[in-house]
ROKEGU-814124 format. One line per field, with one value per residue (C-alpha): x, y, z; residue number from 1. Coordinates in pm, whole numbers, padded with zeros to 5 digits, always signed. Layout:
<sites>
east X | ...;
north Y | ...;
up Z | ...;
seq NUM | ...;
</sites>
This chain:
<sites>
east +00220 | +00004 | -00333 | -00655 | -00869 | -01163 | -01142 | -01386 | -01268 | -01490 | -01328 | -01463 | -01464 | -01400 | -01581 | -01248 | -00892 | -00677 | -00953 | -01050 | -00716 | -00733 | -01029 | -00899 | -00589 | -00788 | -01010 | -00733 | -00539 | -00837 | -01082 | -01456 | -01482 | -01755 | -01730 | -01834 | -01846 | -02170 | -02145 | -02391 | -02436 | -02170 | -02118 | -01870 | -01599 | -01580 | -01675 | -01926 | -01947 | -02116 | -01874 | -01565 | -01793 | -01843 | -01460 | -01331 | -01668 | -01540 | -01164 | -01313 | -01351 | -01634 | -01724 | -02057 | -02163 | -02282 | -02395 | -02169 | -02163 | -01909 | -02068 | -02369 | -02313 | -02681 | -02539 | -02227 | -02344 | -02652 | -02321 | -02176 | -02416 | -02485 | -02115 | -02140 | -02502 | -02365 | -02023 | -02089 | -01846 | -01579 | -01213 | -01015 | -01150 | -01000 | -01058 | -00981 | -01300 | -01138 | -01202 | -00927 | -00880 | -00524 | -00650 | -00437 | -00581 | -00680 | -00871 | -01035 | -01414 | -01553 | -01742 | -01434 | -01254 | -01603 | -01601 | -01261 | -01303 | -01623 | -01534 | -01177 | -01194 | -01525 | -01581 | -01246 | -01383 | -01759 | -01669 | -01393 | -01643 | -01893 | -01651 | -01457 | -01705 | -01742 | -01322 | -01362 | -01610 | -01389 | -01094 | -00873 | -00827 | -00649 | -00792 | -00652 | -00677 | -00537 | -00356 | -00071 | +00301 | +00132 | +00098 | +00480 | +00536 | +00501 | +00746 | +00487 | +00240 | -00115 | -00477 | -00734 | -00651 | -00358 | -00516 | -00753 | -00566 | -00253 | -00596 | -00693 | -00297 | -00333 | -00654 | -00488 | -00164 | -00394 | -00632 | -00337 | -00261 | -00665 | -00772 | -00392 | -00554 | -00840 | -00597 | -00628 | -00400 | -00458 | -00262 | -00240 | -00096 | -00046 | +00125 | +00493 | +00475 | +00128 | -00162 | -00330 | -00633 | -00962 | -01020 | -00657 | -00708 | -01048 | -00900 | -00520 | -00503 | -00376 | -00048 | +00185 | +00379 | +00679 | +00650 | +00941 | +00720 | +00381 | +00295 | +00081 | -00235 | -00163 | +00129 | -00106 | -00337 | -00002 | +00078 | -00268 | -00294 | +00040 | -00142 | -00449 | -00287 | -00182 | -00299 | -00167 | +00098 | +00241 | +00251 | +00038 | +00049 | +00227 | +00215 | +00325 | +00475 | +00364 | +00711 | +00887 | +00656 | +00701 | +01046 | +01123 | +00886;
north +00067 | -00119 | -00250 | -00285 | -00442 | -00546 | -00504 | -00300 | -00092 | +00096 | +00407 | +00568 | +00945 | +01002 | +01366 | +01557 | +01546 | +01220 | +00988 | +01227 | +01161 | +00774 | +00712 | +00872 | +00658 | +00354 | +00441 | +00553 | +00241 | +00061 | -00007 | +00072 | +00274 | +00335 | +00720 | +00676 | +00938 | +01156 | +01460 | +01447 | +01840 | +02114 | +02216 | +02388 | +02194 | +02156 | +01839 | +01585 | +01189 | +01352 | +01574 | +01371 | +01069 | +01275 | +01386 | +00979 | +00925 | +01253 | +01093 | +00802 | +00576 | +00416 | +00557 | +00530 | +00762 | +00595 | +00807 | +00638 | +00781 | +00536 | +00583 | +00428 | +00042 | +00001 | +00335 | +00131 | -00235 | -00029 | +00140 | -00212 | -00349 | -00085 | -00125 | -00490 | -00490 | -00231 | -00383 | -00723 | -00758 | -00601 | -00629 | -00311 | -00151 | +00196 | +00292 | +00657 | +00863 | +01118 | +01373 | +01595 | +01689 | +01798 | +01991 | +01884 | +01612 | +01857 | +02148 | +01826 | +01806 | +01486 | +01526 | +01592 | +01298 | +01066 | +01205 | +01091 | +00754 | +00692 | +00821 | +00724 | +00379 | +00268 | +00352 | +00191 | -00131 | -00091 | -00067 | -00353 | -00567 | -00512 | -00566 | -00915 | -01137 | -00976 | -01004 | -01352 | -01429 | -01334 | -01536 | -01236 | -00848 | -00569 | -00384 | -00047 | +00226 | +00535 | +00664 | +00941 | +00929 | +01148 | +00767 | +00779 | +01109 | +01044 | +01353 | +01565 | +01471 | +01325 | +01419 | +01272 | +01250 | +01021 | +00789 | +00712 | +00633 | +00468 | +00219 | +00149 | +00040 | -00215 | -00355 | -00392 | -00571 | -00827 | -00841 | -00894 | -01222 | -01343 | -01293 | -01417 | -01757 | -01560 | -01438 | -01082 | -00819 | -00615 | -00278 | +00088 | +00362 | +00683 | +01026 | +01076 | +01426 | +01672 | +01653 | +01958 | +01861 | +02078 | +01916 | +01953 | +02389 | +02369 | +02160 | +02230 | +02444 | +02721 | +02528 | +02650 | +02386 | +02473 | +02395 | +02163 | +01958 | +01932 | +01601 | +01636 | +01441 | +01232 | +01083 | +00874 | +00829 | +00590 | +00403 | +00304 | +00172 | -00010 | -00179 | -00199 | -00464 | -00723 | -00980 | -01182 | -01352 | -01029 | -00721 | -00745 | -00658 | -00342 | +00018 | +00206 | +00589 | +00665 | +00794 | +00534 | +00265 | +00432 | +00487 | +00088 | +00004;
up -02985 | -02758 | -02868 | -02651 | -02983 | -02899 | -02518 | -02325 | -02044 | -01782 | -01643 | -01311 | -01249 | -01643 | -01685 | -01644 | -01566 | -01520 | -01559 | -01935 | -02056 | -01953 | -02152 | -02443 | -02458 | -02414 | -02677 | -02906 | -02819 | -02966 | -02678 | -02672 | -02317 | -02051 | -02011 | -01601 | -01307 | -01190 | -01382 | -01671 | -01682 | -01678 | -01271 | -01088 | -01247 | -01626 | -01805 | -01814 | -01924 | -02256 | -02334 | -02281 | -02454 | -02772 | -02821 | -02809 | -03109 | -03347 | -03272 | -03430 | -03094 | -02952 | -02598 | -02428 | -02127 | -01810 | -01486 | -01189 | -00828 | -00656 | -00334 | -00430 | -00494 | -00694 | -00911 | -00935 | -01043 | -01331 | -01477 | -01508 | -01599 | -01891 | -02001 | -02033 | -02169 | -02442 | -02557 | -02422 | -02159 | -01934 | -01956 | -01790 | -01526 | -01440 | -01069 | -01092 | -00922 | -00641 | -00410 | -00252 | +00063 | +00187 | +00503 | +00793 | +01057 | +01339 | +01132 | +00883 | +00937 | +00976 | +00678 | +00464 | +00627 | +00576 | +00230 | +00090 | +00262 | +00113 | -00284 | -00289 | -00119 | -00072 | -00414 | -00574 | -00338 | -00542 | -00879 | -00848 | -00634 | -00906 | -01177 | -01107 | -01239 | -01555 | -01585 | -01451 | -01720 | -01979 | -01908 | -01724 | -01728 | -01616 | -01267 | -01234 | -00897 | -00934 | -00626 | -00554 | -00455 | -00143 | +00013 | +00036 | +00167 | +00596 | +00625 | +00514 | +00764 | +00742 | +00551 | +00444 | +00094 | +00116 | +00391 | +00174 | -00150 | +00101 | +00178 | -00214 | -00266 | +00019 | -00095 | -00453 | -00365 | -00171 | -00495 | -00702 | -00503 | -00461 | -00857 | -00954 | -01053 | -01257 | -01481 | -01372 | -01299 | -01035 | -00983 | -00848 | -01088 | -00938 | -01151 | -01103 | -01078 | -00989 | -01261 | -01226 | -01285 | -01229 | -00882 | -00790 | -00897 | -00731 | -00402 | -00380 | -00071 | -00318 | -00338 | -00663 | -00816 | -00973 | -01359 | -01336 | -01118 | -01339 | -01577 | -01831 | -01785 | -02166 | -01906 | -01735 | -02020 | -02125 | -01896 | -01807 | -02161 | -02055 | -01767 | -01936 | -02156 | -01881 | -01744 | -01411 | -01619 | -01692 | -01450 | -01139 | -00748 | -00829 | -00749 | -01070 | -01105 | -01503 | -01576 | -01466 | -01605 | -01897 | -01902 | -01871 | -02184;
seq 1 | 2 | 3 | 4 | 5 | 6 | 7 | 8 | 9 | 10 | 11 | 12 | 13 | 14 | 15 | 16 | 17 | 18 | 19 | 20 | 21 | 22 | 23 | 24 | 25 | 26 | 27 | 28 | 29 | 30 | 31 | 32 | 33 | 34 | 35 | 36 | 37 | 38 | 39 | 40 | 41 | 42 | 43 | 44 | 45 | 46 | 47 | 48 | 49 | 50 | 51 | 52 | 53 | 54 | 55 | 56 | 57 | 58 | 59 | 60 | 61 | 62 | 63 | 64 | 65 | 66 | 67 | 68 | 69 | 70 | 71 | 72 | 73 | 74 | 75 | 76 | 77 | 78 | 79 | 80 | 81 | 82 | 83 | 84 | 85 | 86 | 87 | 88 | 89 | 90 | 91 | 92 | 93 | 94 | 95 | 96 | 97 | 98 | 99 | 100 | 101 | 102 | 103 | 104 | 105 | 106 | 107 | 108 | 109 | 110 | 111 | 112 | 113 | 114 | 115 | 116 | 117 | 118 | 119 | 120 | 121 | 122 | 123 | 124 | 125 | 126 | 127 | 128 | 129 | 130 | 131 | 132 | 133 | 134 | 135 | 136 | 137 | 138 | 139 | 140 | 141 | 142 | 143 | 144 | 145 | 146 | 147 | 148 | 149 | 150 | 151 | 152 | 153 | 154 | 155 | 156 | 157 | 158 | 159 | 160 | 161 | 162 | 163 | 164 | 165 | 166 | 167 | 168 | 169 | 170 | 171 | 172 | 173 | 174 | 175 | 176 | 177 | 178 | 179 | 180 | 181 | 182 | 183 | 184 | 185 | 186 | 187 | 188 | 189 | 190 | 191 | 192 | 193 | 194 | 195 | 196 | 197 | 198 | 199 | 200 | 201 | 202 | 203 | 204 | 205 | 206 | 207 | 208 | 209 | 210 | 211 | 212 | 213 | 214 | 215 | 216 | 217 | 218 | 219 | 220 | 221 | 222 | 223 | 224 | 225 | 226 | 227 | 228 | 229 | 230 | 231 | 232 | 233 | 234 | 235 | 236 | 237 | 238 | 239 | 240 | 241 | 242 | 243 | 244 | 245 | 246 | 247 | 248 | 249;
</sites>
């Protein structure tokens, strides 16, 4: 089993769904974990930074909720700066905060297109801008964005949604090769199969996924403690599938 002792991780848009079940496999893998994302009271979505923060502590964890809206880089670098300030530094960073929009290009408002550009890569560019010294300081790290096999998919068309995350795995393979001599591993992770999270029920264009083609959300919670142990010496300037990371361990 892989071991995150003693690390600290900080895991964006953690109140529900994918990034949830990443927190909880860092902590259970031994990490202490920044419980990040905006929603500190119940909304139209279920879960909040307490909530999830409170399940890793009664697992026996350590987890510490910290109010993050990606958009906003002085919300992003307080959040940091809380993490580090309460676990005294910063090792994995888990880019994972998302908005979904699968509209097509011509009936997309502009607000819905601004929208997914500014939470799924502006944001994945804040929190890893704000994070890299902290990784730097402590001799390496792991850097993690979550993004979709959507990027691959050009037969289906275009949206928002997968413009935006196809951008976060470009920035990241160029990371990769900048923070190489840093010691830190930079890469993307996206599911292998659909998570159906509460944003994907809330934003899925009423789509129905065959069971046969649903992973459960634990899936990712492993292989981003996979990642989450590297460094640049072992896997970096990659764009993982969580089964078939898995699958090769």
């Amino acid at each position: 089993m892989t071991t995150l002792d003693g690390k600290v991780a900080f895991v964006a848009g953690a109140s529900r769904g994918i990034g949830a079940a990443v927190a909880a496999a860092l902590a259970h893998a031994g990490a202490a974990v920044a419980v990040a994302a905006r929603s500190e009271d119940e909304g139209r979505l279920p879960g909040t930074i307490h909530s999830v923060a409170d399940r890793i502590v009664a697992s026996g964890g350590r987890a510490l909720p910290v109010p993050c809206d990606v958009t906003d880089e002085e919300s992003v670098e307080a959040a940091i700066t809380a993490t580090v300030a309460a676990f005294g530094g910063l090792d994995i960073v888990v880019a994972n905060a998302g908005v979904l929009w699968q509209g097509p290009i011509e009936t997309t408002p502009l607000k819905r297109w601004q929208l997914c550009l500014d939470v799924n890569t502006t944001g994945v560019f804040l929190v890893t801008k704000a994070a890299i010294p902290h990784l730097r300081a402590r001799g390496g790290g792991s850097l993690i964005a979550v993004t979709t096999t959507g990027v691959t998919m050009t037969d289906r068309g275009s949206n928002a949604y997968w413009v935006s995350k196809a951008a976060v795995e470009r920035l990241y393979l160029g990371l990769a090769s900048d923070l190489r001599g840093d010691n830190i591993a930079v890469n993307c992770l996206s599911p292998s199969r659909v998570v159906l999270t509460e944003g994907w029920t809330a934003g899925g264009s009423g789509i129905e996924i065959p069971p046969e083609m649903v992973e459960p959300p634990e899936t990712m919670g492993a292989a981003a403690v996979l990642l989450a142990a590297q460094d640049a010496a072992g896997i970096t300037g990659t764009v993982q599938r969580s089964e078939t990371l898995l699958s090769r361990r």
